[in-house]
N, CA, C and O atoms as a GROMACS GRO file, in nm:
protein
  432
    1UNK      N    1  13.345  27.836  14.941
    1UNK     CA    2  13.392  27.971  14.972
    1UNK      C    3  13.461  28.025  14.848
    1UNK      O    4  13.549  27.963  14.786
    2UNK      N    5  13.414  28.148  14.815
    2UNK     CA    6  13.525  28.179  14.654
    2UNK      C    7  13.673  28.252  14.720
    2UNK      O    8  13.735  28.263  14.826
    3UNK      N    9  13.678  28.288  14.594
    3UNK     CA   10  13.804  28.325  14.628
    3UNK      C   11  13.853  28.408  14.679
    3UNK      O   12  13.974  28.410  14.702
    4UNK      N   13  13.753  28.522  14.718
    4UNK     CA   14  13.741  28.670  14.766
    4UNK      C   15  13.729  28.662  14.910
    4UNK      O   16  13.783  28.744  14.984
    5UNK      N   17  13.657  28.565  14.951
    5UNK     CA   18  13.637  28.500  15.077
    5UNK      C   19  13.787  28.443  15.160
    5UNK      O   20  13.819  28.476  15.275
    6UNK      N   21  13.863  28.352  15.071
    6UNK     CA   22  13.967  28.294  15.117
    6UNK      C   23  14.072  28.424  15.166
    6UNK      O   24  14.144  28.424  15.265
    7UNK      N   25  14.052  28.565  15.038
    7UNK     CA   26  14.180  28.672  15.127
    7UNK      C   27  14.119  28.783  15.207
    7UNK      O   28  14.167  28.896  15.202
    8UNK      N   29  14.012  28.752  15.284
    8UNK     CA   30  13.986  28.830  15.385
    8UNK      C   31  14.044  28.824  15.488
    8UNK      O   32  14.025  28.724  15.557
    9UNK      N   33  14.104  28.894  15.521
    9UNK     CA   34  14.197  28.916  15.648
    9UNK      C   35  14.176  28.875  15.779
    9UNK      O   36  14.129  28.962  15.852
   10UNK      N   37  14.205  28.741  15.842
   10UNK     CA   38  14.109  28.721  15.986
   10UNK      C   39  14.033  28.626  15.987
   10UNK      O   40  13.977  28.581  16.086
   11UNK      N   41  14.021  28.574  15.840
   11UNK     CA   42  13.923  28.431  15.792
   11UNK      C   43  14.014  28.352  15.807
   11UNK      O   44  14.113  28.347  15.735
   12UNK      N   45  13.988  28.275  15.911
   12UNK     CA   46  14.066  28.187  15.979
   12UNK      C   47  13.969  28.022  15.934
   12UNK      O   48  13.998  27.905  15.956
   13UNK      N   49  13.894  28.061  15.890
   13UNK     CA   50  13.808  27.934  15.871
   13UNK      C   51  13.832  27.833  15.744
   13UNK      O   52  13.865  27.715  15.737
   14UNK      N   53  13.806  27.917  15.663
   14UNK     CA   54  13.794  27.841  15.494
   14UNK      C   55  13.688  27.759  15.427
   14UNK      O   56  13.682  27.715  15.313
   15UNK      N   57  13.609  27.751  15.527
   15UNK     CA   58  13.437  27.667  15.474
   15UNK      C   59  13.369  27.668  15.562
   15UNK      O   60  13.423  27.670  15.672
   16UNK      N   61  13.243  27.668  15.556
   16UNK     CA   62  13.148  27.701  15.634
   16UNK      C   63  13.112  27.558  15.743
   16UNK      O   64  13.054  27.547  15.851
   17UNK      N   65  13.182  27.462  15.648
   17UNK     CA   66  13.187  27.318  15.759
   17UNK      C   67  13.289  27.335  15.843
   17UNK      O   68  13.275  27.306  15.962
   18UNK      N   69  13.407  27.383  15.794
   18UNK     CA   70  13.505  27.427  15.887
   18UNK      C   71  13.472  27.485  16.050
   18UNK      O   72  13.511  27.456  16.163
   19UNK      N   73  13.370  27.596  15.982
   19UNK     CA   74  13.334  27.749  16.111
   19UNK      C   75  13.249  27.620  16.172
   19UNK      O   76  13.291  27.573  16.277
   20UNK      N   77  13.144  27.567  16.116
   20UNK     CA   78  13.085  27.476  16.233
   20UNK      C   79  13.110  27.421  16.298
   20UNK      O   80  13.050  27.422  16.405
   21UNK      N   81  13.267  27.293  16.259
   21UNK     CA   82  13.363  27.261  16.317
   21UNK      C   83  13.421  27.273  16.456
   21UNK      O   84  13.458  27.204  16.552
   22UNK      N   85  13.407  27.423  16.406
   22UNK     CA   86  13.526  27.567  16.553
   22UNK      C   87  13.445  27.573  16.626
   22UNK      O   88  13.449  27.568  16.749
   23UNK      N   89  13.326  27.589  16.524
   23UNK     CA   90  13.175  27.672  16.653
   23UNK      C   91  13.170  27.562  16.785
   23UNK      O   92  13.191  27.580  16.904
   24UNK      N   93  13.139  27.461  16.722
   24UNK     CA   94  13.108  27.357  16.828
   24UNK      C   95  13.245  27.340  16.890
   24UNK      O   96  13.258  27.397  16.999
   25UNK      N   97  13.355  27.270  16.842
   25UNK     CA   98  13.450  27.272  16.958
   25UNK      C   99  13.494  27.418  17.079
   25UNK      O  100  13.531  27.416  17.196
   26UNK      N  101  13.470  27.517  16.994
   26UNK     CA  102  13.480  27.638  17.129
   26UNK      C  103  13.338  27.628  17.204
   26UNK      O  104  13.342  27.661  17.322
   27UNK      N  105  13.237  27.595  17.164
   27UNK     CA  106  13.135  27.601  17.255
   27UNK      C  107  13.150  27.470  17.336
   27UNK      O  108  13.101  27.486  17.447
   28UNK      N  109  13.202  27.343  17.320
   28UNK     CA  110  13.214  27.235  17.416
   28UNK      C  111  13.304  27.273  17.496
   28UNK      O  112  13.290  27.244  17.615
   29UNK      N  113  13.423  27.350  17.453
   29UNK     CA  114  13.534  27.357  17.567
   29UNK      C  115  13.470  27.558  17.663
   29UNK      O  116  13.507  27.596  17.774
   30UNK      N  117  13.416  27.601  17.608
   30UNK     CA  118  13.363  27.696  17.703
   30UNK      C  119  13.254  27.640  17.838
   30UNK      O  120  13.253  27.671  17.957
   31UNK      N  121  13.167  27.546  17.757
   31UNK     CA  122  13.072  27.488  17.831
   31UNK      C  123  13.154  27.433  17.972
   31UNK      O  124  13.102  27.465  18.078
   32UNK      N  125  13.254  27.368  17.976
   32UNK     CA  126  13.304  27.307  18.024
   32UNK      C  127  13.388  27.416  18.137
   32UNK      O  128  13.380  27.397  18.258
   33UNK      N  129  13.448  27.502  18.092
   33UNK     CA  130  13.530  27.581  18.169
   33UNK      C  131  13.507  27.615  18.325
   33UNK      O  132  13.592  27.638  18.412
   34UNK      N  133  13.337  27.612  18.337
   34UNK     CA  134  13.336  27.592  18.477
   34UNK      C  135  13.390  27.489  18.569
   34UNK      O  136  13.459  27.480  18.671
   35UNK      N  137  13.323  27.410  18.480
   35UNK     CA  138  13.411  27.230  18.551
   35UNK      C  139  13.512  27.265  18.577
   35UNK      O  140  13.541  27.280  18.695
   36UNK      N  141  13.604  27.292  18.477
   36UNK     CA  142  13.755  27.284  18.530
   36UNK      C  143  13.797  27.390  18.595
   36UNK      O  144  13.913  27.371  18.632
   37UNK      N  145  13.739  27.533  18.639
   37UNK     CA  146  13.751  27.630  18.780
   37UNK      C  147  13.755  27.544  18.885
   37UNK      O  148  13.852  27.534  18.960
   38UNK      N  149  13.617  27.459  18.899
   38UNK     CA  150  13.622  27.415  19.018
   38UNK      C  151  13.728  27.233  19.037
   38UNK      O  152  13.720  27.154  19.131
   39UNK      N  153  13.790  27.226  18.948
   39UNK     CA  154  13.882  27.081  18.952
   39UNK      C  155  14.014  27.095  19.008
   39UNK      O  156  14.089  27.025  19.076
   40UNK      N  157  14.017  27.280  18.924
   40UNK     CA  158  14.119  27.347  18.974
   40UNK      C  159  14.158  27.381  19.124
   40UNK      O  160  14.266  27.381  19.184
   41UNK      N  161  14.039  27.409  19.158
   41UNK     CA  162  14.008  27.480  19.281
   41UNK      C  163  14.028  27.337  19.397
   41UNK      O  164  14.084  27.348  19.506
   42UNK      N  165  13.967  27.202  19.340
   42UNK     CA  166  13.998  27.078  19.450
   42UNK      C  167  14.146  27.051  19.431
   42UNK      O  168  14.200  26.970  19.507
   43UNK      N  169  14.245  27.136  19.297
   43UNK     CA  170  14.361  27.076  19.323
   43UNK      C  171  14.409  27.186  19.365
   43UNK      O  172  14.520  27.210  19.317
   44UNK      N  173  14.371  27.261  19.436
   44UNK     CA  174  14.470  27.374  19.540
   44UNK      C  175  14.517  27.474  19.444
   44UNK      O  176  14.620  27.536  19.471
   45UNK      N  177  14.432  27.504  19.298
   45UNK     CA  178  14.473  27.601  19.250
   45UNK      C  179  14.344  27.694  19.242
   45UNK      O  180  14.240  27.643  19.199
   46UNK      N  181  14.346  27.834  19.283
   46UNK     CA  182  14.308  27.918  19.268
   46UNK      C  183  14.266  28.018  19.205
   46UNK      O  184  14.342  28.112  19.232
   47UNK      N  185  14.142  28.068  19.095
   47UNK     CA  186  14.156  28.123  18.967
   47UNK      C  187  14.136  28.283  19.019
   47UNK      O  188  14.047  28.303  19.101
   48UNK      N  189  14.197  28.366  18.985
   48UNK     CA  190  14.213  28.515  19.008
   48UNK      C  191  14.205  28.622  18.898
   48UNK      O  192  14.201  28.744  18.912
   49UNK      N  193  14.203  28.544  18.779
   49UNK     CA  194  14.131  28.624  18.674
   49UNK      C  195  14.245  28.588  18.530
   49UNK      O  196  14.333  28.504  18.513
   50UNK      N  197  14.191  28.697  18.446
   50UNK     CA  198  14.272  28.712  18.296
   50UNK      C  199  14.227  28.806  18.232
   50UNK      O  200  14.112  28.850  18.232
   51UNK      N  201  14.351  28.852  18.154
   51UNK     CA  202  14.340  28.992  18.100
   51UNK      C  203  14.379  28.923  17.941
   51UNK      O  204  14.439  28.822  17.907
   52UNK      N  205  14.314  29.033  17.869
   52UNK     CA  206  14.312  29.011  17.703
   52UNK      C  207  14.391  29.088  17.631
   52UNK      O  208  14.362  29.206  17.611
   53UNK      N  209  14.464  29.050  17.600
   53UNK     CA  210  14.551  29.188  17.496
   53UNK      C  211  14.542  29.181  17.306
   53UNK      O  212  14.634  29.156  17.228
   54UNK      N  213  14.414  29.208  17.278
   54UNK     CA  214  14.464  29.240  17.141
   54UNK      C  215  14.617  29.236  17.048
   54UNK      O  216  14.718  29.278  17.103
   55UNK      N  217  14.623  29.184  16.913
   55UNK     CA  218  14.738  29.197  16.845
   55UNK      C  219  14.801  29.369  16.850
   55UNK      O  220  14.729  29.469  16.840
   56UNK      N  221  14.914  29.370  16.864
   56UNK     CA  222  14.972  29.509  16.902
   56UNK      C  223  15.020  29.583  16.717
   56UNK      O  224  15.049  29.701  16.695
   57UNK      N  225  15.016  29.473  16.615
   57UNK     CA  226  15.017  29.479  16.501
   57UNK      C  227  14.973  29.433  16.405
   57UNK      O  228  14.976  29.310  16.413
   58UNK      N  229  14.933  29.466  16.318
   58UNK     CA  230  14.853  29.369  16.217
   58UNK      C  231  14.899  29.211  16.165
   58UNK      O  232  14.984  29.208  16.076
   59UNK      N  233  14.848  29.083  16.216
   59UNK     CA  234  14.862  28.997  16.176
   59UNK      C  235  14.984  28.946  16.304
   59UNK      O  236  15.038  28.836  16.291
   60UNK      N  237  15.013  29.020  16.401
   60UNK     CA  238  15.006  28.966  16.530
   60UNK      C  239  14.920  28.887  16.606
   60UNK      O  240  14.798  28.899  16.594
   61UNK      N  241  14.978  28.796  16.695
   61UNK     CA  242  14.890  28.731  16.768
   61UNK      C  243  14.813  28.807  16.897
   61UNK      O  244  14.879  28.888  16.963
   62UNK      N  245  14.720  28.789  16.921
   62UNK     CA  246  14.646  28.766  17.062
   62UNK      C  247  14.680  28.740  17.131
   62UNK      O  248  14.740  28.634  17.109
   63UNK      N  249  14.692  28.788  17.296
   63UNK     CA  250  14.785  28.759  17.429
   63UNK      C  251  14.683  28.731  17.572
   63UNK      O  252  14.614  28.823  17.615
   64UNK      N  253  14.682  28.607  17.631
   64UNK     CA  254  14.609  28.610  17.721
   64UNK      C  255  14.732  28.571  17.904
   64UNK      O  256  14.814  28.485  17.934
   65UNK      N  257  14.692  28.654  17.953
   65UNK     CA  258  14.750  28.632  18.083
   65UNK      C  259  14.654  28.545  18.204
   65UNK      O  260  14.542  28.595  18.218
   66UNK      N  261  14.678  28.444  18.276
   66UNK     CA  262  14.559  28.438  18.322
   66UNK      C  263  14.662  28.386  18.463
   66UNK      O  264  14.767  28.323  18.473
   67UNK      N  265  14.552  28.458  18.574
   67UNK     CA  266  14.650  28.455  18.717
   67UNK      C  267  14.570  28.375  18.797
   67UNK      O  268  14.452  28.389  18.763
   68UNK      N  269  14.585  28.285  18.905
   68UNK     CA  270  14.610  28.222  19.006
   68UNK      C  271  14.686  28.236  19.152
   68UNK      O  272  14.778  28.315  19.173
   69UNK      N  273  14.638  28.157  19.234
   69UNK     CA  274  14.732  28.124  19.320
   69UNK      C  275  14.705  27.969  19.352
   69UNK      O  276  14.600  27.905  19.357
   70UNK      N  277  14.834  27.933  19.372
   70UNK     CA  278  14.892  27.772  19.399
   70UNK      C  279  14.952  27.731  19.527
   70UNK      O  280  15.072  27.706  19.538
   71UNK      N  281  14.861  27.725  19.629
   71UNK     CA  282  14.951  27.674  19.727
   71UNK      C  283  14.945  27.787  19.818
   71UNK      O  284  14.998  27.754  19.924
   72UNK      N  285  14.895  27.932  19.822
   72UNK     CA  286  14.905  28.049  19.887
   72UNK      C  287  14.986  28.174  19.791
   72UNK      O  288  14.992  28.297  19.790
   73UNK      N  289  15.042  28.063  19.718
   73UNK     CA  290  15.124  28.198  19.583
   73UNK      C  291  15.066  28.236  19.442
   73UNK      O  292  15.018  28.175  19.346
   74UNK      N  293  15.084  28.326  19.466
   74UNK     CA  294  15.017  28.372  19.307
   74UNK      C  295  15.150  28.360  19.228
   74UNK      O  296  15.269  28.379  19.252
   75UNK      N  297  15.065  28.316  19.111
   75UNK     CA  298  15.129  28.273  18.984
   75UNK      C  299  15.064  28.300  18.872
   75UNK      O  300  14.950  28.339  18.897
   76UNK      N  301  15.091  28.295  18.745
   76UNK     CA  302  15.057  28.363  18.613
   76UNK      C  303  15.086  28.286  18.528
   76UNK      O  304  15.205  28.254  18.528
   77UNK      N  305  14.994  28.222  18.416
   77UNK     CA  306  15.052  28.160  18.285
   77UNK      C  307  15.003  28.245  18.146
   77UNK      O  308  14.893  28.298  18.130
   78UNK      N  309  15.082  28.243  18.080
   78UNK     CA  310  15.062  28.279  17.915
   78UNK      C  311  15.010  28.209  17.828
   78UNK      O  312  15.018  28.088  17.849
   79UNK      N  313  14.947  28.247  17.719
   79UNK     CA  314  14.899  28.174  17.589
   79UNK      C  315  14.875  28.297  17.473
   79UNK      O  316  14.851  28.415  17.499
   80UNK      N  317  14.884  28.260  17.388
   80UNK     CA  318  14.911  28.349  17.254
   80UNK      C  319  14.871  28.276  17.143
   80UNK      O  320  14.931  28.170  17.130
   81UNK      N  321  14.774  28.307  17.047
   81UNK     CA  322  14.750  28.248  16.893
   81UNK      C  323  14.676  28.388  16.817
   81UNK      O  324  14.617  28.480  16.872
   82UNK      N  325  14.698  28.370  16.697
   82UNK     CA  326  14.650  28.458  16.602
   82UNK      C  327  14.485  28.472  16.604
   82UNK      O  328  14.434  28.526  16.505
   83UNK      N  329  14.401  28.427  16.708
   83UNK     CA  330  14.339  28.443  16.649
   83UNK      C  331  14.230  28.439  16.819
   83UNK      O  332  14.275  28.394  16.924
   84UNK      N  333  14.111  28.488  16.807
   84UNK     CA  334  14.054  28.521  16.955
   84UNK      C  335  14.011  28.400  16.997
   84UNK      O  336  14.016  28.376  17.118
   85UNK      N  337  13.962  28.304  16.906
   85UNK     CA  338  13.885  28.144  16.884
   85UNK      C  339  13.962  28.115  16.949
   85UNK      O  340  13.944  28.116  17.071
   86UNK      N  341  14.110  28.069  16.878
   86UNK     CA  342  14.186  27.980  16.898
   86UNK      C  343  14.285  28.041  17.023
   86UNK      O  344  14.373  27.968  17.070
   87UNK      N  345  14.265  28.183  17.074
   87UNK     CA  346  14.313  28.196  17.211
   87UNK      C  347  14.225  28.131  17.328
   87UNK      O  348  14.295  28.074  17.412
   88UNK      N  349  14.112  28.128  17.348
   88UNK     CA  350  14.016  28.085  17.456
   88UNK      C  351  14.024  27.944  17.446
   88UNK      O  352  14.041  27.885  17.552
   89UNK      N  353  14.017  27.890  17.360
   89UNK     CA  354  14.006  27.741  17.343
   89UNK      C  355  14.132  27.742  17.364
   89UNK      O  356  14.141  27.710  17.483
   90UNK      N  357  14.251  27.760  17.316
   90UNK     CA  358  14.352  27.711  17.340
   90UNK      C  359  14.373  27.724  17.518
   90UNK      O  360  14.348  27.631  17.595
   91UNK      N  361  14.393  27.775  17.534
   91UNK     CA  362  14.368  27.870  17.679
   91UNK      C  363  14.331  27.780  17.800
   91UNK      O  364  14.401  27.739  17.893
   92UNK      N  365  14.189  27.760  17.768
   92UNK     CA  366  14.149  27.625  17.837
   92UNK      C  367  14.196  27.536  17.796
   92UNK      O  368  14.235  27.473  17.895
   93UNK      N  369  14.225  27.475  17.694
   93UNK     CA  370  14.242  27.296  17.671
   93UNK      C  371  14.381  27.272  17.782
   93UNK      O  372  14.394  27.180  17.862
   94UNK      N  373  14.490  27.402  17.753
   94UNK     CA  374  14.626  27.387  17.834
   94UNK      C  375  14.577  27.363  17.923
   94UNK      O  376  14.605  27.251  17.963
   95UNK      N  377  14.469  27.447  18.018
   95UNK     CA  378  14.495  27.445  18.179
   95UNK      C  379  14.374  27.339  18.168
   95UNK      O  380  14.346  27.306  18.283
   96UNK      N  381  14.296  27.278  18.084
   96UNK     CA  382  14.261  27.167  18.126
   96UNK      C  383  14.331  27.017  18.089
   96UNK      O  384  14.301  26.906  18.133
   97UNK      N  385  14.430  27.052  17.997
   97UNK     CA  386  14.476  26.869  18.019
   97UNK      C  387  14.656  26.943  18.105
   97UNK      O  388  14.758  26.876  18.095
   98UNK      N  389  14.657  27.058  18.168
   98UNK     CA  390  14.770  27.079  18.254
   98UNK      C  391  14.904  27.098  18.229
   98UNK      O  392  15.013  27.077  18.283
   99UNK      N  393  14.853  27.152  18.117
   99UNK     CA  394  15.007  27.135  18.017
   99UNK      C  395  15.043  27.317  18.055
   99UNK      O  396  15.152  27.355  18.012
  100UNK      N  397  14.975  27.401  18.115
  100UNK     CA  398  14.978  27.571  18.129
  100UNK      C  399  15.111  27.557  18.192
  100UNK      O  400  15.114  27.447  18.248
  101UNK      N  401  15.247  27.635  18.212
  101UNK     CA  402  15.366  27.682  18.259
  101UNK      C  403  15.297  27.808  18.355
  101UNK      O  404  15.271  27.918  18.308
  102UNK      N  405  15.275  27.774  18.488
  102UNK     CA  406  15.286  27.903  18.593
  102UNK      C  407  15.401  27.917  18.623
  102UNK      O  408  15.480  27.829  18.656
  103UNK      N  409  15.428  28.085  18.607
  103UNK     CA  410  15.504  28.146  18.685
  103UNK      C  411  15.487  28.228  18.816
  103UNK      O  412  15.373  28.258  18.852
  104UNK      N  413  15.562  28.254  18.868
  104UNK     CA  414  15.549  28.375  19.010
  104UNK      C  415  15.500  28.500  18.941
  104UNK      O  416  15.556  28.556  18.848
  105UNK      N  417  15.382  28.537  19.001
  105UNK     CA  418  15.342  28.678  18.937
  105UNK      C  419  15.408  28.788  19.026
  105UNK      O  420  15.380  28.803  19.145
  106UNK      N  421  15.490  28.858  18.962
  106UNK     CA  422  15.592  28.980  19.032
  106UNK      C  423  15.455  29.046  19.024
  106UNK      O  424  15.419  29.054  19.142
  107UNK      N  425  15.358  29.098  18.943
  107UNK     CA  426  15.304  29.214  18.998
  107UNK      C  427  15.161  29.194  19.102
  107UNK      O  428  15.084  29.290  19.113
  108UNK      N  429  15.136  29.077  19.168
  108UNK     CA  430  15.084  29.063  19.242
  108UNK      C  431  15.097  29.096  19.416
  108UNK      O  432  15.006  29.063  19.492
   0.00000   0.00000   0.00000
């Protein structure tokens, strides 16, 4: 990659072995995302959607909300990274190895 490449704004990669790298790990953990709806769903959690929020400033992060209900209650967890890749993947890996913080969703 030269050097013109490295200060593009948003190039989150840095080599093209890198992007292949990403490619494949976001495509194994997307592939997968159904699985874990329905793992979710045998552990009494409920998927009700997620909303995307773009950086609100340049070189801000990415905001994902994603809602549930647990038990009969709706609840809401957060995730945030600079970058759209590393929001979805991140996103899932939490709520698949269970590490996501739900809260009570007030606007439900």
């Amino acid at each position: 990659m030269s050097q013109s490449e490295k200060d593009i704004p948003g190039n989150a990669y840095g080599s093209g072995l890198e992007f292949q790298r990403r490619a494949i790990r976001s495509h194994t953990v997307l592939m997968g995302f159904d699985a874990l709806l329905g793992r979710m769903f045998d552990e009494g959690i409920a998927f009700r959607g997620m909303s995307i929020r773009p950086p609100r400033q340049s070189g801000g992060d990415w905001f994902i909300t994603v809602r549930v209900t647990i038990n009969g209650e709706p609840q809401v967890g957060f995730h945030a990274a600079p970058y759209f890749n590393e929001l979805v993947v991140g996103v899932c890996e939490r709520m698949n190895n269970r590490t996501m913080k739900w809260k009570d969703d007030a606007y439900a």
